[in-house]
C-alpha positions as CSV (number, residue, x, y, z in Angstrom):
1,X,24.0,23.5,-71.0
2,X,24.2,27.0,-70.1
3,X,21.3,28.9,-68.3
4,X,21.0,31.2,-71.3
5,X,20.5,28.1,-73.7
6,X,18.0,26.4,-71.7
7,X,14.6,25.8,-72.8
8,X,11.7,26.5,-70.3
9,X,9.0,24.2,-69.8
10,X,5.3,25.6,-70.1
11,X,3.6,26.1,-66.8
12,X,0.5,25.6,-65.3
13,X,0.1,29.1,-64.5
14,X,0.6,29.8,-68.1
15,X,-1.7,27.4,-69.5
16,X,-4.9,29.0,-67.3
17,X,-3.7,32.1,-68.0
18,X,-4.6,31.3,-71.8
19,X,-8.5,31.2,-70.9
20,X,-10.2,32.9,-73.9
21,X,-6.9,34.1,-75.5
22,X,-4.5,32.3,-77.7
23,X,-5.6,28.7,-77.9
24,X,-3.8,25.9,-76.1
25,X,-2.7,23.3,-78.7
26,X,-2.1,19.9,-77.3
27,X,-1.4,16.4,-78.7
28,X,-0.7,12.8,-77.0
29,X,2.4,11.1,-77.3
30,X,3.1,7.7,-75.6
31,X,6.6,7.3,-76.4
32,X,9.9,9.3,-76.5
33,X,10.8,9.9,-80.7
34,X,7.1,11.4,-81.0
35,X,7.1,13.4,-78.1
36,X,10.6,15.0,-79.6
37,X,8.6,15.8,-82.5
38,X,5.7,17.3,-80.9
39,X,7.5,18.9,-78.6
40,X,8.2,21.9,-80.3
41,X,4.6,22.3,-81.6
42,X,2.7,22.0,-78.7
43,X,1.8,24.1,-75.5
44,X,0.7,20.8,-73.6
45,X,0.8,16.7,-74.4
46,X,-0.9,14.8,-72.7
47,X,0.1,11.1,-72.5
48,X,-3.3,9.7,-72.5
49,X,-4.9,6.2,-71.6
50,X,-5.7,6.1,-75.2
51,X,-2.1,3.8,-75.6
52,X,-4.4,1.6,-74.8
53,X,-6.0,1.5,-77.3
54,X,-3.9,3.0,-80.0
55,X,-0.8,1.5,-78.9
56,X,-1.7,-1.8,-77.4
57,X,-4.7,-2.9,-79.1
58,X,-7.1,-2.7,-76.6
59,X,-10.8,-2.6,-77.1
60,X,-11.1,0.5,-74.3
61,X,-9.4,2.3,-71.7
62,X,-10.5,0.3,-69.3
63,X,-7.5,-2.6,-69.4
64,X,-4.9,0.6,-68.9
65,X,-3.1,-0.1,-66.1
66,X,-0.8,2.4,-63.5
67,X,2.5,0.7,-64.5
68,X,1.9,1.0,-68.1
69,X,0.7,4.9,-68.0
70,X,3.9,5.4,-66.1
71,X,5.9,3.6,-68.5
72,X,4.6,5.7,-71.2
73,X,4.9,8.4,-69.1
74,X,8.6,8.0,-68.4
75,X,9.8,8.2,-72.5
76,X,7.6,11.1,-73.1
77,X,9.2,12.9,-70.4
78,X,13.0,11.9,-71.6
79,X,12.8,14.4,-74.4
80,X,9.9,16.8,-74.1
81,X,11.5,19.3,-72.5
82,X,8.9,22.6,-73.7
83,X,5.2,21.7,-73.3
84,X,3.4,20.8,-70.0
85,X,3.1,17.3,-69.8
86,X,0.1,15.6,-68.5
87,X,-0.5,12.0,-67.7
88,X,-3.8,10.3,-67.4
89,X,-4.8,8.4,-64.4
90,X,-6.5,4.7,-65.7
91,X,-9.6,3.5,-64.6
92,X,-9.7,2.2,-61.0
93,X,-7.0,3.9,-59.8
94,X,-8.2,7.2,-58.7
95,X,-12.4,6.7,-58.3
96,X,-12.0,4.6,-54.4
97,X,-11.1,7.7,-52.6
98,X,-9.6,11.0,-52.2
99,X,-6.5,9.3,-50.5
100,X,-6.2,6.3,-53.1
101,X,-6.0,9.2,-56.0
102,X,-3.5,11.3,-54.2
103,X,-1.2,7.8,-53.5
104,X,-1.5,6.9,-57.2
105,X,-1.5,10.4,-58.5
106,X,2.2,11.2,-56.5
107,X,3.5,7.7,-57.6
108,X,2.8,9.2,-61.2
109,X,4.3,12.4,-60.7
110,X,7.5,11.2,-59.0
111,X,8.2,8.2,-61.4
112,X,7.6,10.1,-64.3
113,X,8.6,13.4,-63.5
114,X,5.6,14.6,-65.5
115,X,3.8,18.4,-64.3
116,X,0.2,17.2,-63.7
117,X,-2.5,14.4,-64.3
118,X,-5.9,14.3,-65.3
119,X,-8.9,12.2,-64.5
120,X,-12.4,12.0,-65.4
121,X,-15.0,14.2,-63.8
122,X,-18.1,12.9,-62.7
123,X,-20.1,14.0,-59.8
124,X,-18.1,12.2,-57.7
125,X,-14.6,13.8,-58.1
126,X,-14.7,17.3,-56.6
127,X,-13.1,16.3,-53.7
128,X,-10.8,14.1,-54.6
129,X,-9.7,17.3,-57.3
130,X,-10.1,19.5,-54.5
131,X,-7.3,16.6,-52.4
132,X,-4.8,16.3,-55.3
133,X,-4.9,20.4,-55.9
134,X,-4.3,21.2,-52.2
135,X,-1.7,18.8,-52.1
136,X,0.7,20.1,-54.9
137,X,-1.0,17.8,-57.4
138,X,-2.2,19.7,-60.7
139,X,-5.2,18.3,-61.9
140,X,-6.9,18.6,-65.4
141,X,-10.5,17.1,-65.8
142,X,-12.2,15.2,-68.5
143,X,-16.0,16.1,-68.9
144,X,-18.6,15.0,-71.8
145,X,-18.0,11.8,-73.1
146,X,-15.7,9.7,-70.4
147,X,-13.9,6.8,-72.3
148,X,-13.2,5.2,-68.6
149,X,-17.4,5.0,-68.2
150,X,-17.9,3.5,-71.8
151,X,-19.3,0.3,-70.3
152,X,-22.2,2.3,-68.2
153,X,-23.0,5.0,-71.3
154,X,-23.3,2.7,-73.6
155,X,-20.2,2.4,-75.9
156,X,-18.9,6.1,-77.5
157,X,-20.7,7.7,-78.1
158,X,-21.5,12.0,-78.2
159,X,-22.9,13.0,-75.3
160,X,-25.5,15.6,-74.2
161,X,-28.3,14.6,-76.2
162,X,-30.9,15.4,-73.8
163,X,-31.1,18.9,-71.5
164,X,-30.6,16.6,-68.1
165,X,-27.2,15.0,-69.6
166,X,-25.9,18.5,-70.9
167,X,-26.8,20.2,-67.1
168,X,-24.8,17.4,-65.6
169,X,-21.9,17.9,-67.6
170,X,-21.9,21.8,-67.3
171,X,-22.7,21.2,-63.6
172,X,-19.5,19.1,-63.6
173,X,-17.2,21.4,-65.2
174,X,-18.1,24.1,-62.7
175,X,-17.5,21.9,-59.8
176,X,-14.1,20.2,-61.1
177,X,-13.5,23.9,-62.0
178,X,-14.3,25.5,-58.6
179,X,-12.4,22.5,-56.9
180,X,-9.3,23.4,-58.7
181,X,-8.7,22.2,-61.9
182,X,-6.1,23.8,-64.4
183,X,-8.1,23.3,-67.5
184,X,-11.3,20.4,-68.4
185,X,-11.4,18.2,-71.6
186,X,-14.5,18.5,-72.9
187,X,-15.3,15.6,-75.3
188,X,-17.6,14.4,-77.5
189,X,-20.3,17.0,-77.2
190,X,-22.5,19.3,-79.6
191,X,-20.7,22.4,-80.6
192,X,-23.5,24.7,-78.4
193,X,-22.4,22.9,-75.5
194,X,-19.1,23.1,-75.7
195,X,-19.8,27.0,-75.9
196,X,-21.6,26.9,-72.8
197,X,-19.2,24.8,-70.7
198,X,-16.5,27.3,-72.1
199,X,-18.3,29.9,-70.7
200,X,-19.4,28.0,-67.8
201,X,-16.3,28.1,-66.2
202,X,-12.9,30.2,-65.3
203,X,-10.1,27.5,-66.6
204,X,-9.4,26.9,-70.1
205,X,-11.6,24.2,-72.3
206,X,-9.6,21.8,-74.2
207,X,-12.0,20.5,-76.7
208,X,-11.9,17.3,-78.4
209,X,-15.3,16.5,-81.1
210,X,-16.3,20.1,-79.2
211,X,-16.2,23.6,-80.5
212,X,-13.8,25.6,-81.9
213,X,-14.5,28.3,-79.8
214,X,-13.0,26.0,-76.7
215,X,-9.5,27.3,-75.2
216,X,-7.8,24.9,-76.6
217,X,-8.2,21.6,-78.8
218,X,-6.1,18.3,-78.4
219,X,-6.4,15.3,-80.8
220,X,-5.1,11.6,-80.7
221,X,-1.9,12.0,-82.3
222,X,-2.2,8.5,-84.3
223,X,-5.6,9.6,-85.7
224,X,-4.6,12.8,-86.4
225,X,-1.6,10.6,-88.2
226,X,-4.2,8.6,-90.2
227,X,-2.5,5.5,-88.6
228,X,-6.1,3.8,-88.3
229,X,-8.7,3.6,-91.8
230,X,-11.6,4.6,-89.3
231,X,-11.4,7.6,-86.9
232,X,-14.1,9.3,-85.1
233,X,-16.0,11.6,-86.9
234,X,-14.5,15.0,-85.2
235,X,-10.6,13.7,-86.4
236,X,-9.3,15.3,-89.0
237,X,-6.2,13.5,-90.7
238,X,-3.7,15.4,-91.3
239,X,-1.3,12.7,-92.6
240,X,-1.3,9.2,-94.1
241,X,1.2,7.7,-91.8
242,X,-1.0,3.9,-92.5
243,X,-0.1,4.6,-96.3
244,X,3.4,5.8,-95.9
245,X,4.3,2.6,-93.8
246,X,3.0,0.4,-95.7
247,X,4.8,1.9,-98.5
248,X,7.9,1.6,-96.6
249,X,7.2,-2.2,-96.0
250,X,6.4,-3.4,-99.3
251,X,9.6,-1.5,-101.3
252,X,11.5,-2.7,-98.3
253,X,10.3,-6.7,-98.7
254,X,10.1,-6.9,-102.7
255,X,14.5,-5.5,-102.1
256,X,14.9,-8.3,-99.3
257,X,13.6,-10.5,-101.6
258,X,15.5,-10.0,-104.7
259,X,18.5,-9.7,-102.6
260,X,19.2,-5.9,-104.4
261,X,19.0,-4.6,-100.4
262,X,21.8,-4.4,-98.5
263,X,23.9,-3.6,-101.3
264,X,27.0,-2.3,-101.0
265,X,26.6,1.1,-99.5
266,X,24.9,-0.9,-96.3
267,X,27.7,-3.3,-96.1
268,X,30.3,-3.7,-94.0
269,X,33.6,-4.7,-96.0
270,X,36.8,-4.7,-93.8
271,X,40.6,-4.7,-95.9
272,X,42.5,-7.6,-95.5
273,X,45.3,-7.2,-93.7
């Protein structure tokens, strides 16, 4: 492929550059067809411990593993070759310490060949950010409601409810934000709150069940498919891949069954010789 005919991947320069102008639009993929798709489409994917649950059939995030988001990792990255891609790190492999991120985190990054990761942001993670950052280690953060914490908030639920909960998130958007984040998920949250975390802070907000006024939104690509018959309430389906396949199954099995497929024109038939 000649330099001229070379398409050039979306930095993260780029992407904070984007604060409060064009939004960012960002989906997840999990798998290397899809993220061809996308690919075109979107400024950043993100290739999110959701496979868990969207993918394997998991009841949470909390069963994702580091081989599996590097697995995942590894197709999306064989054919996105436009948007930023962004890989979570799972539960327990980044929270220990600042160190124990950073091995994980690099392991990601050189096995996958992916341009940054993201972890959750509670109180805790400033330094750790602050590690991975000054360490040539990108790092998006996840604020609001933290699918990795589900078992300690209660299920998932929306988050900022009361003033104290909706301080500490904006509190931890600042800090993951003054530690050196590219950009912070914010998820889950009342659409005032969203505003004032998006104002709270100098990086761009990627909103998910936020506010439109965020920097950016991203959506489970699946949901967004109508691949599931319940979805949270801030998913809006833009498909019905659920219908369409089964669709595809049941013309597919009433032919098997009445022999009319293959026919002919899916047949091999060789001449004798």
């Amino acid at each position: 492929m000649s330099a001229q005919n070379q398409v050039r991947r979306m930095t993260v320069p780029e992407i904070m550059a984007r604060k409060g102008k064009v939004p960012v639009v960002c989906l997840t993929a999990y798998d290397a067809p899809t993220a061809a798709i996308l690919d075109e489409h979107c400024d950043l994917i993100l290739v999110g411990d959701s496979v868990g649950m969207v993918v394997h059939g998991l009841t949470s995030t909390v069963g994702v593993t580091l081989d599996m988001m590097i697995l995942h990792g590894q197709a999306v990255m064989r054919t996105a070759k436009k948007a930023l891609v962004v890989v979570d790190l799972p539960f327990g492999s980044y929270e220990d310490s600042p160190i124990t991120a950073f091995k994980n985190a690099s392991r990601v990054m050189m096995e996958t060949g992916c341009q940054a990761v993201k972890i959750e942001s509670g109180s805790y993670a400033a330094e750790t950010i602050s590690y991975l950052t000054e360490r040539g280690i990108p790092v998006m953060s996840h604020v609001g409601l933290r699918p990795q914490s589900m078992n300690v908030l209660g299920g998932f639920r929306a988050r900022g409810r009361t003033k104290e909960v909706a301080d500490e998130i904006i509190e931890n958007a600042i800090a993951a934000a003054k530690a050196g984040s590219f950009a912070v998920v914010v998820e889950g949250v009342s659409e005032d709150l969203a505003d004032k975390v998006t104002k709270a802070v100098s990086i761009p907000t990627i909103g998910i069940g936020a506010s439109p006024n965020c920097d950016g939104q991203v959506l489970v690509t699946p949901d967004m498919l109508g691949l599931f018959d319940w979805t949270p309430k801030f998913v809006k389906k833009y498909g019905d891949l659920k219908g369409l396949i089964e669709t595809c199954a049941r013309n597919y099995a009433k032919e098997v069954k009445a022999r009319s497929f293959p026919s002919d024109e899916f047949t091999y038939k060789f001449k004798k010789k």
